[in-house]
N, C-alpha and C positions, 0 to 999 in steps of 0.2 A: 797166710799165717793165722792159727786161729788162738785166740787165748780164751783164759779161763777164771772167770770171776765168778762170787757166789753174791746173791739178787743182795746182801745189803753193800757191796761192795757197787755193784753196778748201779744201786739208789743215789750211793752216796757221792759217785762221781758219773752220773747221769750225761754229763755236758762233755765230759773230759773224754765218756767213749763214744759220745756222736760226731766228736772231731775225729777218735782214731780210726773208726769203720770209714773214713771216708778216704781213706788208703786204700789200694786198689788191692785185693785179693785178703783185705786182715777181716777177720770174723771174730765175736766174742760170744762164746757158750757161756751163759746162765744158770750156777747152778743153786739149788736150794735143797738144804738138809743135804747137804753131799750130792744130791741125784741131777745130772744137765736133765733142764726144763725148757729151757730157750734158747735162740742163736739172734744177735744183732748182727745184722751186716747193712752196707747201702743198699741204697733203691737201686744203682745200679748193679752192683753187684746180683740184687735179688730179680732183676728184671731178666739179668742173662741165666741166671737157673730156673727161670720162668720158661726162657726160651728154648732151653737147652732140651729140658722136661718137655717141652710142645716138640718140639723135633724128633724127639728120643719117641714118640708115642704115634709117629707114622712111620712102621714098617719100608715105606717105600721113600722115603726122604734118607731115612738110614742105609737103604742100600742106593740111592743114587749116589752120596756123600762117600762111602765105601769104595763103589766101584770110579769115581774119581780120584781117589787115594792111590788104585792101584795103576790108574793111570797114567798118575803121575809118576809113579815110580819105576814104570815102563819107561816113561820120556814119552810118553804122547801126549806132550802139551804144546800149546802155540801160544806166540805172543798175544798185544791187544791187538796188534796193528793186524797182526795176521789172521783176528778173529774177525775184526771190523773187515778187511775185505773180505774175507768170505760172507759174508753179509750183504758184501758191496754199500758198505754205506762211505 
């Protein structure tokens, strides 16, 4: 959920949005003179678009992720149990 405040609104209750960003998916856009300038969110939240961005920026991680999707959706998945032997651990 993202909401929408304007920078003296987010001054003025500073504390009030560092508690709601700590909800998991809420963002808060910053806007001044009408125009969004910023976005609050968690350190989590910002660490997995950190991550998401690092993934999205190797070609080849995007297509091993891809071509697992589609195998899933064949049915050619195995359990753990059936991964771990084939391992033989």
């Amino acid at each position: 959920m993202t909401k929408t405040v304007t920078a003296s609104q987010a001054r003025n209750n500073f504390f009030a949005i560092l508690r709601e960003i700590k909800t998991p998916g809420v963002s808060i856009v910053i806007t001044y003179e009408g125009h969004p300038e910023g976005v609050l969110m968690s350190v989590e939240e910002f660490e997995s678009w950190q991550e998401t961005l690092d993934i999205m920026s190797h070609p080849e991680e995007v297509a091993a992720i891809e071509e697992g999707m589609r195998e899933k959706e064949r049915g050619e998945v195995v359990t753990l149990e059936e991964f771990k032997k084939n391992l033989s651990l």
